[in-house]
C-alpha positions in Angstrom: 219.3 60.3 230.9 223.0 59.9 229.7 223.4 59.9 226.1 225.0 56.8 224.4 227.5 58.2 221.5 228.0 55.8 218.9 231.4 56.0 217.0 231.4 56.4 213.8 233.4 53.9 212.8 231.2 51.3 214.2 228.6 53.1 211.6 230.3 52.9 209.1 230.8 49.0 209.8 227.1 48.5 210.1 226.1 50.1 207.1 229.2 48.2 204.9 227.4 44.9 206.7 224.0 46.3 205.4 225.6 47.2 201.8 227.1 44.0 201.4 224.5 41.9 202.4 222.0 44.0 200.1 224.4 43.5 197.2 224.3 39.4 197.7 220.9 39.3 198.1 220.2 41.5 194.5 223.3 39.5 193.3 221.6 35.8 194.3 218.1 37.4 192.7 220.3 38.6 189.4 221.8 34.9 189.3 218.4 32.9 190.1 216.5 34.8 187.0 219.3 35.1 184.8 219.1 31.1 184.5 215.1 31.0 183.8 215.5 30.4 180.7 217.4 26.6 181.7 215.2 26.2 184.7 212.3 24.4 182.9 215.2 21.4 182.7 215.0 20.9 186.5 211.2 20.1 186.0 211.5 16.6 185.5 214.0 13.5 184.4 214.1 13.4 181.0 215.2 10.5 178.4 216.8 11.0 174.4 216.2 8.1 172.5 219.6 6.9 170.8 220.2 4.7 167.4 220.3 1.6 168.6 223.5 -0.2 169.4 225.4 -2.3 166.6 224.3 -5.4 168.9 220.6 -3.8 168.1 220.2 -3.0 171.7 218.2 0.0 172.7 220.0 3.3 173.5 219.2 6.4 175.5 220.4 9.5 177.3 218.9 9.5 180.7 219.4 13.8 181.6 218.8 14.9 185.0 219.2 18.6 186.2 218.7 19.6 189.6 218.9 23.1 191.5 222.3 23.3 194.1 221.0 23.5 197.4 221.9 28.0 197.1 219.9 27.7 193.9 223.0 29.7 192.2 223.4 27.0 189.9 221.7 23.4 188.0 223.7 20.5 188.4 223.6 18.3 185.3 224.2 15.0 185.3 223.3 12.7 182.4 223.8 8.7 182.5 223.8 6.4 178.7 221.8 3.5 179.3 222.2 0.6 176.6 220.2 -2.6 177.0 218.7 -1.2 180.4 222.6 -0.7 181.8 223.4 2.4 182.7 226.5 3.9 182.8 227.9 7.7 183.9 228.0 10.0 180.5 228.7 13.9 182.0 228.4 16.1 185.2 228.6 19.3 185.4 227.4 22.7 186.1 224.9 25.5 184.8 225.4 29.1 186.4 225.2 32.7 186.1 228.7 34.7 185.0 228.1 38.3 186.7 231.4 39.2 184.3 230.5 37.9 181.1 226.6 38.8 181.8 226.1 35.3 180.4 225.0 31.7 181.4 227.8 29.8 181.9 229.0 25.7 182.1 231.1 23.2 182.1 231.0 19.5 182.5 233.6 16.5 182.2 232.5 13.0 180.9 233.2 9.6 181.8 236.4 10.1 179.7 237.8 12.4 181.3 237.1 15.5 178.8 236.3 18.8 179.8 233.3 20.9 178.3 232.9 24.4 179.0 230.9 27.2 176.9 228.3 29.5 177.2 224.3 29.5 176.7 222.1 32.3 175.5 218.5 32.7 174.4 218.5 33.8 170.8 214.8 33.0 168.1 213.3 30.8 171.5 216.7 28.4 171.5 219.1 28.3 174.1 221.9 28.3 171.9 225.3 26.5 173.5 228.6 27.6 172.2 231.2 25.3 173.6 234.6 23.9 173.5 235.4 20.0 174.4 239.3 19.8 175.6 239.8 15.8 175.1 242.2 14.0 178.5 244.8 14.5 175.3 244.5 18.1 175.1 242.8 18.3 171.6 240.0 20.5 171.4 236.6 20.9 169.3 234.2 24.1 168.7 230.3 22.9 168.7 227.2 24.6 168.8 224.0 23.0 169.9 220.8 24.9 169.6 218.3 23.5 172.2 214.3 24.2 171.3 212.3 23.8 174.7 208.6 22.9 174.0 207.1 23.3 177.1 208.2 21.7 180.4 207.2 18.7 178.3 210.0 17.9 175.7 213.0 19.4 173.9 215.1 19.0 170.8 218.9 19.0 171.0 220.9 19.6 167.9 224.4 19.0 167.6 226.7 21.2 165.4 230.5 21.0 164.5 232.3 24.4 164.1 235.0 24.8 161.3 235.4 28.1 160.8 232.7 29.9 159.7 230.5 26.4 159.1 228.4 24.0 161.2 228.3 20.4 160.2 225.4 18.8 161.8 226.0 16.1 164.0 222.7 14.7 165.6 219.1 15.3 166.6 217.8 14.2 169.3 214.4 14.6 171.4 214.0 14.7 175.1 211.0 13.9 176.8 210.0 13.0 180.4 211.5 9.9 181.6 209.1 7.3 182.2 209.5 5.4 185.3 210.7 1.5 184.4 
């Protein structure tokens, strides 16, 4: 029987194919459980209840978040509906930073501004420290501490950073959306 000999290079290939793909596939793991704590979002379509508007018609935020088809990331994508008329509010993007070793996103509203900031778990919140650039280039510092309770509902609150301080801005509960 002749023996086959292999060269080592084309080892050393193979197992840089097999390294690599074992480092994305514990990289996609890392990424999938580093967001757990923002997957209970994706569990349903959920509705905020809004002051009504100075015509005295009814307000909401209607918030949906949905996996990306790699399940790296969670899609947001929240409409305001006044009077039963909805109208796009924000899209954007959840997802794991490997660098920062933090949850990461960014959206844009119907406006035009850009929101990006980080989330982290801290006293059972998921607290968001982020940064709206306005289509004028001003920018704001907020802080909004979101309180899951359950896959059932969650409070949003709404803080303005100056300096040091938070100025509250507004409460607001989301539950699941019914279907109208």
């Amino acid at each position: 029987m002749k023996q086959i000999k292999i060269p080592k290079m084309v080892v050393l290939i193979g197992a840089g194919a097999i390294a690599i793909l074992c480092a994305h596939a514990q990289t996609s793991t890392t990424s999938v459980a580093a967001l757990e704590p923002i997957a209970f979002l994706t569990a349903h379509e959920w509705d905020a209840q809004l002051p009504d508007s100075p015509e005295g018609k009814k307000k909401k935020i209607h918030a949906t978040f949905t996996w990306t088809q790699n399940r790296q990331a969670i899609r947001i994508s929240n409409e305001l509906v006044t009077g039963g008329k909805a109208s796009p509010y924000i899209d954007g993007l959840y997802a794991w930073d490997p660098q920062q070793r933090v949850i990461v996103f960014w959206y844009v509203d119907a406006k035009g501004s850009l929101t990006k900031g980080t989330v982290k778990m801290e006293d059972g919140k998921l607290v968001h420290q982020f940064q709206e650039t306005e289509s004028d280039g001003k920018t704001a510092d907020y802080v909004a501490r979101v309180t899951p309770h359950g896959n059932e509902a969650w409070d949003n609150e709404i803080f303005a950073r100056k300096g040091n301080g938070l100025t509250p801005l507004i409460k607001v509960r989301y539950e699941v959306a019914q279907q109208e």
